[in-house]
C-alpha positions in Angstrom: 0.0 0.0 0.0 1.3 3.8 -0.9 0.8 6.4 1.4 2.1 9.6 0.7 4.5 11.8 3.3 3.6 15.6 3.1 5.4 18.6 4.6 3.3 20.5 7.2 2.9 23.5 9.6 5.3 26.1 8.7 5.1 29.3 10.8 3.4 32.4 9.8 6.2 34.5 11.7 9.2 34.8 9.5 11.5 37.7 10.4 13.7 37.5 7.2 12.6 36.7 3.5 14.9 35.0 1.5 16.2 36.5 -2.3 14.5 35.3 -4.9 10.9 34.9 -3.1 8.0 34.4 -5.6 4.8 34.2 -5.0 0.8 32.4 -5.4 -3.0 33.2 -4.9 -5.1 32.6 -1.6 -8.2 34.1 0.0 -6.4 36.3 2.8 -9.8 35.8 4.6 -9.6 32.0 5.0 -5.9 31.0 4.3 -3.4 28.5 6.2 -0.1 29.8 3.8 1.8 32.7 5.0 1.0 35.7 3.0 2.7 38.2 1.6 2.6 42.0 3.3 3.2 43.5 0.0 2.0 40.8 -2.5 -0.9 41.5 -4.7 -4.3 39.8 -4.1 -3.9 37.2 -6.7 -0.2 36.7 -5.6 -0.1 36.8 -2.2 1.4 33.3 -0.9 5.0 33.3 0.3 7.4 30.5 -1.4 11.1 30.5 -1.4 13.6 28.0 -3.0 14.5 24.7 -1.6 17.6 24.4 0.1 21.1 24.0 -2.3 19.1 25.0 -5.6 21.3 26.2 -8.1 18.1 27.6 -10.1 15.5 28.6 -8.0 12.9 26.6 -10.1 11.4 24.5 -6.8 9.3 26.5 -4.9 7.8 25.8 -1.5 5.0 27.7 -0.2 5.1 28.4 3.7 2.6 27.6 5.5 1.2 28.1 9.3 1.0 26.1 12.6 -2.6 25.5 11.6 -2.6 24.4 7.9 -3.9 21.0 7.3 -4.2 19.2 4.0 -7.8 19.9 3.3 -6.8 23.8 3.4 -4.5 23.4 0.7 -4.5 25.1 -2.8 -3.9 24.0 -6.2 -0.8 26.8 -6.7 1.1 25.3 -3.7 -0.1 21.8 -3.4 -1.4 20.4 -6.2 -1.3 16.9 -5.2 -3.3 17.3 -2.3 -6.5 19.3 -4.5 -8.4 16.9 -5.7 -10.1 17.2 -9.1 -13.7 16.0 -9.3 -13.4 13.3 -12.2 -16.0 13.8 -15.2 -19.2 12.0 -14.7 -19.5 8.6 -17.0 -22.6 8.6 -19.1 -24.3 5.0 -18.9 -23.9 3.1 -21.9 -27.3 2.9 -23.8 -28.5 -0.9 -23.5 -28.3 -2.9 -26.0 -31.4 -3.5 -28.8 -33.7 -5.9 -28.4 -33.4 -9.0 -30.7 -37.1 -9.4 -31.0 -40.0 -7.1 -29.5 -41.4 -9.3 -28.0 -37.6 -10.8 -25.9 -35.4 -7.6 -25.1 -32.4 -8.2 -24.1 -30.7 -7.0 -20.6 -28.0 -4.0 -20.8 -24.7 -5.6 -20.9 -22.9 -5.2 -17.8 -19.4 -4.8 -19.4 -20.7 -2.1 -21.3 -21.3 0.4 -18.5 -17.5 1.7 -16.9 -16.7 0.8 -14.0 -16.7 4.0 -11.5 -13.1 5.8 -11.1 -11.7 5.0 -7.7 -10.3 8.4 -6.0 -6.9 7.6 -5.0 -6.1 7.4 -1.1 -6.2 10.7 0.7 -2.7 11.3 1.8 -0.8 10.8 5.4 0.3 13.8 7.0 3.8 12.9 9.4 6.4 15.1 11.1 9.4 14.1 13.4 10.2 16.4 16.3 13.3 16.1 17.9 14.3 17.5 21.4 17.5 19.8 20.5 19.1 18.1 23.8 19.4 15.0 21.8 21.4 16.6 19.0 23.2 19.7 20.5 24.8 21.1 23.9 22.8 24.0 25.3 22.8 27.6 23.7 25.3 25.3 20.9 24.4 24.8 16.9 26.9 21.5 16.2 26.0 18.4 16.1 27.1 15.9 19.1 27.8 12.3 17.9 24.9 11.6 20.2 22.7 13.8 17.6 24.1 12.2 15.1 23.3 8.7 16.0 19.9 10.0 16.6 19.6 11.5 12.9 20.3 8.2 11.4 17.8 6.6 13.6 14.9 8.7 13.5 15.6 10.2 10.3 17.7 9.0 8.0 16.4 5.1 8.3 13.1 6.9 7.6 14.2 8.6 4.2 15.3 5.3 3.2 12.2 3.8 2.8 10.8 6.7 0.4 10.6 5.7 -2.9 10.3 9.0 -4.5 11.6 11.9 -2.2 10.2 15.5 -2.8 11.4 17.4 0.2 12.9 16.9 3.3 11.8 20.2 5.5 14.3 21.3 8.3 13.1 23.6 11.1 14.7 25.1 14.0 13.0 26.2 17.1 14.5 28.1 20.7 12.8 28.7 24.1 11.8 32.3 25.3 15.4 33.0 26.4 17.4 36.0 24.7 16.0 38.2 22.4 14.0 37.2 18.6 17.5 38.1 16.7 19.8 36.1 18.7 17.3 32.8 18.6 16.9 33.4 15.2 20.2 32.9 14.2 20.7 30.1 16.3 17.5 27.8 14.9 18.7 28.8 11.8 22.4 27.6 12.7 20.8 24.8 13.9 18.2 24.3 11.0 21.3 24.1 8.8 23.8 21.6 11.0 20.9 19.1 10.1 20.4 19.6 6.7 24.3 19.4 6.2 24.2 16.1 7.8 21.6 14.6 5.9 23.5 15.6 2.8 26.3 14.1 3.8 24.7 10.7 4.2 23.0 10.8 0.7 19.9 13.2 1.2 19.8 15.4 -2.3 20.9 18.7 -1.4 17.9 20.2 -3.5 15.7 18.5 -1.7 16.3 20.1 1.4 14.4 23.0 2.6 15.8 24.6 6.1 14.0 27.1 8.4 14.6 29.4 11.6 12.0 30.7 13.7 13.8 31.7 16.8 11.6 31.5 19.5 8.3 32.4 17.7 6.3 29.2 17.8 6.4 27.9 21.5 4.8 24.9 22.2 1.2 24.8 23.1 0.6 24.5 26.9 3.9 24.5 28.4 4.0 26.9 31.1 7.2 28.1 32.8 7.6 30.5 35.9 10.1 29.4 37.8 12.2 32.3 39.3 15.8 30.0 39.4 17.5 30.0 36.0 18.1 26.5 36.0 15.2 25.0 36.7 13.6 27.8 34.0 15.9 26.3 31.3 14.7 22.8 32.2 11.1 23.3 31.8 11.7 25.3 28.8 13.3 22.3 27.1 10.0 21.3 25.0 10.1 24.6 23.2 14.4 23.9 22.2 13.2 21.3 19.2 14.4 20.5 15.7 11.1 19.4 13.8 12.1 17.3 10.3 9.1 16.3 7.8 9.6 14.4 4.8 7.0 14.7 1.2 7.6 11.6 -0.8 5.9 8.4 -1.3 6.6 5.6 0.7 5.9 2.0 0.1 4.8 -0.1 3.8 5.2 -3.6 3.3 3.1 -5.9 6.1 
């Protein structure tokens, strides 16, 4: 059985754009992509090239912590929008050979109904940055390493046709927005280099930062001593990797 892997829930905060940004159309009103401040109505969609491009021909269209496959729009996802097949007109039945003995419609003469294709699997792998750096540090531990090829890079293996491998770096609260967003985009990039470096196509790889904009749901830290702040902050300090391609489980 094929299920599909899709990339999901980019941020709407992105403090810097990237060169070379194009964009597409959504309904500002109802839309899950990041959208442009200065885009026109009917090009309003953020998208930037995938990581290690050389010609800026694969676009990816940002989306936000909320986006979901049924949200998606034909311009940035047109896999996932599904196009209603044409309705089948019945074959006429067949004539009768005599009036007075007509003959049934032949059942091999009518189509058989289209069968819509599987809608597709939606995965992405957090990892704790504990588990792949030291604290406040943007390289890789061979402990992080280990876990990349464990959680990761085992996973990749099994896709059969890879599309994009999404890297995106997250900090806690600590420090101010620019500091934390150069280090989850120090951190963003560590990752991506590794996976390159055991086989992933660089232009296939897509890396964000976003500092300490998107903080985990729920998580609520007050605690007056540093250390024990910087402990129950750890849930927010994550490396989240989702992978688009299409995957074949054998049972």
């Amino acid at each position: 059985m094929k299920l599909r892997l899709i990339a999901s829930a980019v941020s709407s905060a992105v403090v810097a754009l990237t060169a070379g940004v194009v964009f597409a159309q959504a309904n500002p009103a109802n839309s899950a992509y990041l959208l442009s401040a200065t885009g026109a109505a009917n090009n309003n969609v953020v998208r930037s090239g995938a990581y290690g491009a050389t010609n800026g021909s694969d676009k990816l269209c940002w989306r936000t912590g909320f986006w979901t496959p049924a949200m998606a729009i034909a311009e940035c996802d047109p896999d996932l929008v599904k196009v209603a097949a044409a309705p089948v007109a019945p074959s006429a039945p067949a004539m009768p050979a005599t009036p007075s003995a007509p003959s049934a419609p032949s059942a091999a003469a009518v189509p058989a109904k289209p069968v819509a294709p599987p809608a597709p699997s939606v995965q992405k792998i957090t990892l704790a940055s504990k588990a792949l750096f030291d604290f406040d540090k943007s390289v890789l531990r061979a402990e992080g390493k280990a876990v990349l090829d464990r959680e990761i890079i085992s996973r990749i293996a099994e896709v059969q046709k890879l599309e994009l491998v999404l890297v995106t770096g997250h900090t806690d609260r600590l420090g101010s927005q620019q500091y934390n967003q150069k280090l989850s985009e120090r951190r963003a990039a560590s990752v991506a280099t590794y996976l390159a470096s055991k086989g992933v196509a660089k232009d296939k790889i897509e890396t964000l930062g976003m500092g300490k904009t998107q903080p985990v749901p729920g998580v609520v830290c007050n605690q007056k001593n540093r250390k024990a702040l910087i402990a129950c902050l750890q849930p927010h300090r994550r490396v989240e990797v989702e992978v688009k391609g299409e995957i074949v489980i054998r049972r």
